[in-house]
C-alpha positions in Angstrom: 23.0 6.3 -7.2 19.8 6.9 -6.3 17.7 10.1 -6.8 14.6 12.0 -5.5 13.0 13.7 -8.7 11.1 16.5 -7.1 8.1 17.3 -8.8 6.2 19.5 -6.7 6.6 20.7 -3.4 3.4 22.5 -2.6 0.2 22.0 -0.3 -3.3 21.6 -1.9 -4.3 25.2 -2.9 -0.9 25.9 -4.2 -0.9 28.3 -7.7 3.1 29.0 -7.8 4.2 25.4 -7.8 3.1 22.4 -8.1 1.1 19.8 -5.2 3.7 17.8 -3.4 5.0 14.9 -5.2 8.1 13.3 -6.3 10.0 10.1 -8.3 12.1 7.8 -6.5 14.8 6.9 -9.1 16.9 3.7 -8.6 20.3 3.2 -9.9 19.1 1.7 -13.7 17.1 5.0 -14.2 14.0 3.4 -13.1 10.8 5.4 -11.2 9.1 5.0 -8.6 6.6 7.9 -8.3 5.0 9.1 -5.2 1.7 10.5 -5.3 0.5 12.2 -8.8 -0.7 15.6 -7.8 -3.8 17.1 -8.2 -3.7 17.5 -12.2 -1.7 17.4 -15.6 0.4 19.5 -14.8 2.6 16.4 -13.4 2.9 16.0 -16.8 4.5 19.2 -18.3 7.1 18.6 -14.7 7.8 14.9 -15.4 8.7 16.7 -19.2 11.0 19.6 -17.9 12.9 16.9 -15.2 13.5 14.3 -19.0 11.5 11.6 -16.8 9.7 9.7 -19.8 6.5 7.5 -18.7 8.6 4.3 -20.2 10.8 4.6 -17.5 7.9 5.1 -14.2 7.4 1.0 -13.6 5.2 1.8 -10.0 3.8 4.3 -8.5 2.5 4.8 -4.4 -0.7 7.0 -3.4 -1.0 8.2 -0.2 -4.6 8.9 0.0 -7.8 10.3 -1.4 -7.2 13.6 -1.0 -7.7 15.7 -4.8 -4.2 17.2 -4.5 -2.5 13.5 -4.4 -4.6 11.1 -6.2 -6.5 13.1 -9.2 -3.3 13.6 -11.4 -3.5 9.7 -11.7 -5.7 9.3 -15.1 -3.3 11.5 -16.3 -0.4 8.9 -15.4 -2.5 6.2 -16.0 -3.8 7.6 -19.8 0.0 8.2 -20.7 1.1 5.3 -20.0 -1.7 3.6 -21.8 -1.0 5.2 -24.8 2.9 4.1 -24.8 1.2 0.3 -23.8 -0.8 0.6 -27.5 1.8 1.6 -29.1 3.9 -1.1 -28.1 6.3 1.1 -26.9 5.9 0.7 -22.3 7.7 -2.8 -21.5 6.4 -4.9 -18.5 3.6 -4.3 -15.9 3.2 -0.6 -14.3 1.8 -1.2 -10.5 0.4 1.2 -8.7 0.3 0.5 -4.7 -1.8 2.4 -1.8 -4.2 1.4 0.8 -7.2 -0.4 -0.6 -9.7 2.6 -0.6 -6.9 4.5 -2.1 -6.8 1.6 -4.8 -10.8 1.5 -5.0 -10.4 5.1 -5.7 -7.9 5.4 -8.9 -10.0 2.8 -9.8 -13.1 4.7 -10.2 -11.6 7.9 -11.0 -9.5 6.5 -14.4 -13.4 4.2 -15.0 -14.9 7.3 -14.8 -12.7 9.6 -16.8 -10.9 7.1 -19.2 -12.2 5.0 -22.4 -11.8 1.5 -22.4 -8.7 1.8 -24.8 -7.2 3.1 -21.9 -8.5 1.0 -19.2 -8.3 -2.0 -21.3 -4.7 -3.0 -19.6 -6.4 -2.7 -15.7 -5.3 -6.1 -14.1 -2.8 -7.4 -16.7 -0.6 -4.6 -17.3 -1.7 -1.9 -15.2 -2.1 -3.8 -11.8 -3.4 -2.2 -8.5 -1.9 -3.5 -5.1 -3.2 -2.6 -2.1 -0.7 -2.8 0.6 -1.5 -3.0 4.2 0.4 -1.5 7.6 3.8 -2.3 8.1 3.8 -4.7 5.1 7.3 -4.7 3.3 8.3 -5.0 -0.4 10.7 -5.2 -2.9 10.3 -1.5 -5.5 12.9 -1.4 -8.2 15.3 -2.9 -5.7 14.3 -0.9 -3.5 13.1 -2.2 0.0 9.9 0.0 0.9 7.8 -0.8 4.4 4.5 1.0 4.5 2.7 2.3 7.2 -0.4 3.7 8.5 0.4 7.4 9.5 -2.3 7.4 11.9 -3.9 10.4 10.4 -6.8 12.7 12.1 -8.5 13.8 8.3 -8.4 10.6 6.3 -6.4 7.2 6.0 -3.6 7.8 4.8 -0.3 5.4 4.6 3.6 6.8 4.0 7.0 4.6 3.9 9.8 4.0 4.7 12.4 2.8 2.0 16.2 1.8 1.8 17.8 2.1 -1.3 20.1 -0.3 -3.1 23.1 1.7 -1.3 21.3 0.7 2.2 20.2 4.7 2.3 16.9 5.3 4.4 14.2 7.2 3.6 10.9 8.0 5.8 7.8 9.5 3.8 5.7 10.8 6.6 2.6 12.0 4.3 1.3 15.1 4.8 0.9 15.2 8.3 2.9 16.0 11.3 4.8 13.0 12.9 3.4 11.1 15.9 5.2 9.3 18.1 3.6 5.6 17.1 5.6 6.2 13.8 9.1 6.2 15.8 10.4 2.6 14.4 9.9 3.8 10.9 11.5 7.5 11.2 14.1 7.3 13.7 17.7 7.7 12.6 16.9 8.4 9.1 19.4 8.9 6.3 16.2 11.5 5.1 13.4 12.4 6.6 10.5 13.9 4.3 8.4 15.9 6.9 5.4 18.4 6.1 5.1 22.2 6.9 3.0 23.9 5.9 4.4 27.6 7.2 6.7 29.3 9.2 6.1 29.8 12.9 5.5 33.5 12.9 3.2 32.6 10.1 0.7 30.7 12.1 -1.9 32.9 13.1 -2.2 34.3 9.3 -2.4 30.5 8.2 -3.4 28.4 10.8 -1.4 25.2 10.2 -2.6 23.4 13.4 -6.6 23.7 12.4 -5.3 22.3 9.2 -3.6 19.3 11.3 -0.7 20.7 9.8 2.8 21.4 11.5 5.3 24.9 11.2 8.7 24.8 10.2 9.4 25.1 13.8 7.8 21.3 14.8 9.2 20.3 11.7 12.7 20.5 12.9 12.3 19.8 16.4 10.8 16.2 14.9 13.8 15.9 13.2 15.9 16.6 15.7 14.4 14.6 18.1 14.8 11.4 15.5 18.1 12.0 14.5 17.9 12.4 11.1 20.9 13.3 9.1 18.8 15.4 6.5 15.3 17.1 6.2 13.4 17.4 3.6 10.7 20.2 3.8 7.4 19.2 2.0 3.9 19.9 1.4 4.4 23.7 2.0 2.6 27.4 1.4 3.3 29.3 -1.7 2.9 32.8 -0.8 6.8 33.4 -1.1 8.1 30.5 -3.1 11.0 33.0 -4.2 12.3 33.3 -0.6 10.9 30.2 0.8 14.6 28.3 0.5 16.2 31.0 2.3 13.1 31.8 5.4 12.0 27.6 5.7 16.1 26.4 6.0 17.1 29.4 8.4 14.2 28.7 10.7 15.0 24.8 10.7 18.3 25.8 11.1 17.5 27.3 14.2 15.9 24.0 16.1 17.8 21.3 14.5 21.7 20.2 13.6 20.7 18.2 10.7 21.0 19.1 6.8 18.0 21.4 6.2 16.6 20.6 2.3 13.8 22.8 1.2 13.3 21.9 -2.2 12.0 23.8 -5.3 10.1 22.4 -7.8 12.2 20.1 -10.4 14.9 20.0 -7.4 17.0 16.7 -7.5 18.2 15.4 -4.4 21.0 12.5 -4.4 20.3 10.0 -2.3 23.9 9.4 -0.3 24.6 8.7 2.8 28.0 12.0 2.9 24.9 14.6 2.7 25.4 16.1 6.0 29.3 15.8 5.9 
């Protein structure tokens, strides 16, 4: 069966958990890791969830912003290290939009010694994917797209497992209507918010190009999806954001309501909602 291996669950500025990203686990125990965070501390959470590096075979980067890409020397340098020991089988490939690619580039150039960057193009191999292109991940089939975003390009997915379950990876940014093919009737729907309604005028999610909870599950509702998954969210209460995030959903939309903690696994099935 497959899994979502939540690493993080927070927005950028985030000091109670971790930035917002996660491992797409296939049924062989195989990764598939989705952004990298903004630092090492993906590390210490790919450690406390017993995901080893020898088991992360490709990883996806949404875009250049710091709390998504810069945890990737850090991904990059460990798997390196397993590489000269002789220990990492096969080719690890890391896929985003080519000035994503350009950019891990020159960040693990930059940061990384040659016995690390030594394996760039033979074993470590950057793809850069375009819109709407589809591909074959760990069995997995995964179709990216261009989210159309107002800050920066930036490119999510949509995947169907090995059990023909569908996920859509919005990014962090509210949906827009141009993505409809990709996120309508969804097994799960991975949407951003970044607050609660009635916490809008203390955070200001829309000058952020950021969405509520509110939005949130009205998008869901409105594209049928069986489950949501809350991402990319404030930390302020991360003790009571489970109970505050999933009754406000709950409140604009009939679907499952999934507002992950960090190191939360979620089983990718298709009875979630049942």
């Amino acid at each position: 069966m497959s899994r979502i291996n939540i690493l993080g669950t927070g927005c950028a500025m985030v000091t109670n958990c971790f930035n917002t990203c996660f491992t797409i686990s296939n049924n062989d125990g195989e990764h598939f890791l989705i952004d990298t965070g903004g630092g090492n501390t993906i590390l210490n959470n790919l450690k406390a969830m017993n995901i080893s590096v020898l088991n992360i075979r490709s990883l996806f980067v949404s875009h250049t912003h710091n709390d998504h890409i810069t945890g990737i020397s850090w991904i990059i340098r460990s798997i390196a290290v397993q590489m000269n020991k002789g220990n990492y089988q096969g080719i690890f490939t890391i896929y985003g939009e080519k000035s994503v690619i350009e950019a891990c580039r020159t960040i693990c150039t930059l940061t990384l010694g040659n016995k690390f960057t030594k394996h760039f193009d033979e074993r470590i191999k950057f793809f850069p994917v375009e819109d709407n292109m589809t591909l074959n991940i760990l069995n997995n089939e995964v179709t990216f797209f261009d989210i159309h975003s107002t800050k920066c390009l930036q490119y999510g997915f949509k995947l169907i497992t090995e059990d023909n379950v569908s996920l859509c990876f919005l990014g962090d940014e509210p949906y827009r209507e141009i993505l409809k093919q990709y996120a309508e009737n969804c097994d799960f729907l991975m949407h951003e918010a970044f607050c609660l309604y009635e916490e809008r005028e203390i955070f200001s999610p829309y000058e952020k190009h950021h969405s509520t909870v509110k939005e949130c599950s009205e998008n869901a509702e409105m594209l049928n999806a069986k489950n949501l998954i809350i991402i990319h969210t404030m930390d302020n209460d991360v003790a009571n954001r489970k109970t505050y995030y999933c009754a406000e959903a709950d409140y604009f939309c009939k679907c499952n309501v999934i507002m992950p903690d960090d190191m939360e696994v979620i089983e990718l099935t298709h009875n979630d909602n049942e």
